[in-house]
C-alpha positions, -999 to 999 in steps of 0.1 A, spaced: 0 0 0 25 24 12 46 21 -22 19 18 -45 5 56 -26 43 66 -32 44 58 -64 16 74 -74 27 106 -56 55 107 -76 32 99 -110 13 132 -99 45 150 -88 56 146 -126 27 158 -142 23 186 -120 57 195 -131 51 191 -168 21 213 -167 39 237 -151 69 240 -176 43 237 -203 25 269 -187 59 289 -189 67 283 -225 60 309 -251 25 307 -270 32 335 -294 29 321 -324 61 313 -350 75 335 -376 71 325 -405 106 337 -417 136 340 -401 160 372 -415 186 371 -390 222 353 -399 246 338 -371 279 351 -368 302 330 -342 332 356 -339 367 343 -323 362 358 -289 350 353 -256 338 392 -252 309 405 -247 295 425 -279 283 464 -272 281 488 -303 286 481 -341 290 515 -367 301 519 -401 319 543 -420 303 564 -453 313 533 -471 283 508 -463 308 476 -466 333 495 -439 326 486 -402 338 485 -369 325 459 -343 332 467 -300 332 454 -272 343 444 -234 380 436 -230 394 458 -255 372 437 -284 373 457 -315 366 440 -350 364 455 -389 346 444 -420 354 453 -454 321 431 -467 290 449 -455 291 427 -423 290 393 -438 326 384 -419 351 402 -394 388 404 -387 397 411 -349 422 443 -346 447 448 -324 447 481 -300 480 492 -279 460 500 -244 476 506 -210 444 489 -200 452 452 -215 422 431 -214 407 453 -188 390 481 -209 354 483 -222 346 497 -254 310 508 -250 304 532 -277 316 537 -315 301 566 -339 312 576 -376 305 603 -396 320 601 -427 363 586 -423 357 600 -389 352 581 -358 353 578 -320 354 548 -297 350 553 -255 348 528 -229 359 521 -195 381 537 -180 382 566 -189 388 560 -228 382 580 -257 394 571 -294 393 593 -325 402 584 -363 404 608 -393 411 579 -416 383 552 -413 398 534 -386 433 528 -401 449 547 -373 436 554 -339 451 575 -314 442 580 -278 427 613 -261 433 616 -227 403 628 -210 403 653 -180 404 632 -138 374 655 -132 353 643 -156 324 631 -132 316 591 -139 332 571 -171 325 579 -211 291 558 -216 282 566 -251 298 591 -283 281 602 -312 299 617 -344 280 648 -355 303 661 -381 338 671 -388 359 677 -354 321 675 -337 310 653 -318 292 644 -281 300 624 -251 281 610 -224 293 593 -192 279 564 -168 261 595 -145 245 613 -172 269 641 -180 265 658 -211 297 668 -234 303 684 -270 331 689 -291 341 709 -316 371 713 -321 383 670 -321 383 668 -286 406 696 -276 379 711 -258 344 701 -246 316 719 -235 292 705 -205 259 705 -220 239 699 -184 249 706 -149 254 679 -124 247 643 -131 217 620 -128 237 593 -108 247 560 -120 225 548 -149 219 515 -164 210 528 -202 213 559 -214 196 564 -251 195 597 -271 169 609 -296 168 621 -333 160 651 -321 191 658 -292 167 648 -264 181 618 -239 162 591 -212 185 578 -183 175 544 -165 188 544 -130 213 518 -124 185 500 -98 155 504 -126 131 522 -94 133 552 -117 141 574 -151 153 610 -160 147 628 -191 165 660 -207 159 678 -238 187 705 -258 184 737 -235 179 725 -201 201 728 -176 194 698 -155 177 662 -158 141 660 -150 135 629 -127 101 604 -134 89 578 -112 86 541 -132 45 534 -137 46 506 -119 60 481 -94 82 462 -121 120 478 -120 128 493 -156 153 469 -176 160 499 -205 143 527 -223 145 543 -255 128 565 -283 105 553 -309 108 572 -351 82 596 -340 95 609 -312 75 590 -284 91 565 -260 92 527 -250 103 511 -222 109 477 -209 106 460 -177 113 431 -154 92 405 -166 87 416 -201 68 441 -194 62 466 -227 51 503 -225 48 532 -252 43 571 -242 13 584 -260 16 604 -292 3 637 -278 14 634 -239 52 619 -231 43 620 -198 12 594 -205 22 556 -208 -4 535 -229 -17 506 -216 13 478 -201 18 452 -224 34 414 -222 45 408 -260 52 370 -247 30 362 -214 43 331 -191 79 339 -206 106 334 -181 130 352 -205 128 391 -201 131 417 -224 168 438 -230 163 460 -258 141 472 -286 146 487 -320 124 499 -348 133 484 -384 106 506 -402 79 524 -382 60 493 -382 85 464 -376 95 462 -339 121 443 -327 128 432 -291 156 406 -277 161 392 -247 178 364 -224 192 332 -237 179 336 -275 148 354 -269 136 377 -299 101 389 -307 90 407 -339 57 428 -344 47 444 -381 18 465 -370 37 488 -343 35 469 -316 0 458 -314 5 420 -320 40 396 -318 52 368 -329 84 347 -318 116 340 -341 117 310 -328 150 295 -350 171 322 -331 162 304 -296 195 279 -303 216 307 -305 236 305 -270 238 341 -261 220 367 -242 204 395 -268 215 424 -255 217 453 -278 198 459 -313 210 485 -340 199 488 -376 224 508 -393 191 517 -421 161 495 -430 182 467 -448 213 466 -428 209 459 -389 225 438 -364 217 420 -329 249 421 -302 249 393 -276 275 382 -252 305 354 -261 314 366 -292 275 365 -309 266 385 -334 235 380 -354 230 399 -393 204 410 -407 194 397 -440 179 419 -462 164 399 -489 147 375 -463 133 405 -449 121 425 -478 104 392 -489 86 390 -450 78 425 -453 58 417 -488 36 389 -474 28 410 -445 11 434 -469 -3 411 -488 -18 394 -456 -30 428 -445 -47 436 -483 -63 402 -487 -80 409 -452 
């Protein structure tokens, strides 16, 4: 008696078990393409910012312990480059911005790189002991321009190729966990804890702070083509600002409910096609804006966190993960998704 109640006990434990896992897996429904190439690059490192010269086969690939990587293809394969830093295997490249043969490249600590010729030379700026926090992210504006942020929300521009910059806010935000910037010059700071988010716009002297909407800590934040702004949130939570109020969140959404898998990043393809990656192979796709998903399910083998998204234009984008992943964007696979998409939406 005793081991046939055992037995069964273990008979119920099991299918308890197996409903349970089947109630966390994903039921958005499959993509019917897949546009996304994997790359397997030669390096342990995790990936963090991708940019490409005014010639759209030139490109340079960054990342932590002093990764940096060019293409001469469009993308299709890299070559790992040397750089001489006092910092070894220690530095962090977190940020790379052309515009035109002109680039910059800053990291942790404390690094700032600058090119005239496409990435064929790079020499090192040193960068002031005062400067509150570490370079976070650079942007190249124009010739000798460009502007700097650091890991507590300060605000620099250059003019003159980094002999002298010019604080563009007063005081910091405090130690932030993303940092994105707008078309229009405008920026949104996650705190490093996620319990809240600062905005600042070209003019203002200081970041304006904003409680999170809800009880879910904020993973990152960004800015969608027409100006409004997304956020993501432990436990996948979705959120847009409202076209006509920024301070007015539309209704929370869960692009993949009963997911264990968390969302990093989003990135808009066209103002339609949304993109958003995640943990362990994670990546979602919507066509209509963000009103429906679906799951690219033939990425989930890939063995990386999906931590960062950038489409360089409509037919060349990439997705940056840890170990040395890098996934491509294929532009042929996508132009042919994007045609049955409207065909779909005419024939209904």
């Amino acid at each position: 008696m005793n081991f046939l109640m055992k037995t069964l006990k273990q008979i119920f434990i099991l299918v308890a078990i197996a409903f349970f896992c089947a109630s966390c897996g994903s039921n958005l429904p499959d993509t019917s393409f897949n546009p996304w190439r994997e790359i397997a690059l030669p390096t342990e490192s995790r990936l963090l910012d991708v940019a490409f010269t005014d010639n759209p086969q030139h490109g340079w690939l960054v990342g932590s312990k002093s990764t940096l990587f060019e293409t001469n293809d469009g993308g299709n394969s890299w070559v790992e480059r040397g750089l001489s830093l006092e910092e070894n295997d220690l530095a962090m490249l977190s940020s790379i911005s052309f515009s035109g043969q002109e680039g910059w490249i800053v990291g942790k600590p404390s690094i700032l790189l600058h090119t005239t010729d496409g990435g064929a030379t790079w020499s090192r700026i040193r960068l002031s002991a005062k400067l509150p926090g570490a370079p976070y992210s650079i942007l190249a504006l124009g010739s000798n321009s460009a502007e700097m942020t650091t890991d507590v929300g300060a605000i620099y521009k250059t003019e003159d190729g980094a002999k002298t910059w010019q604080a563009l806010v007063q005081g910091a935000v405090g130690v932030v966990r993303n940092l994105s910037r707008s078309s229009e010059g405008g920026y949104v700071a996650v705190s490093s804890r996620g319990n809240f988010y600062s905005t600042w716009e070209p003019g203002q002297l200081t970041w304006t702070p904003h409680q999170r909407n809800s009880s879910r800590r904020l993973q990152n934040m960004g800015f969608t083509p027409d100006g409004r702004q997304w956020l993501v949130a432990r436990g996948g939570l979705l959120q847009f600002t409202t076209p006509d109020n920024l301070e007015t969140w539309d209704e929370a959404k869960y692009p993949e409910p009963g997911s264990s898998w968390g969302l990093l990043d989003v990135a808009y393809r066209t103002p339609e096609e949304i993109w958003a990656s995640g943990g362990s192979g994670n990546l979602l796709v919507s066509l209509d804006g963000g009103t429906t998903w679906q799951k690219d399910q033939a990425v989930e083998s890939v063995p990386s966190n999906l931590y960062k998204i950038v489409f360089i234009n409509p037919q060349k984008g990439f997705i940056l993960g840890d170990r040395g992943y890098l996934l491509e964007y294929d532009p042929q696979v996508g132009a042919q998704a994007a045609s049955a998409s409207a065909a779909n939406k005419t024939s209904s």
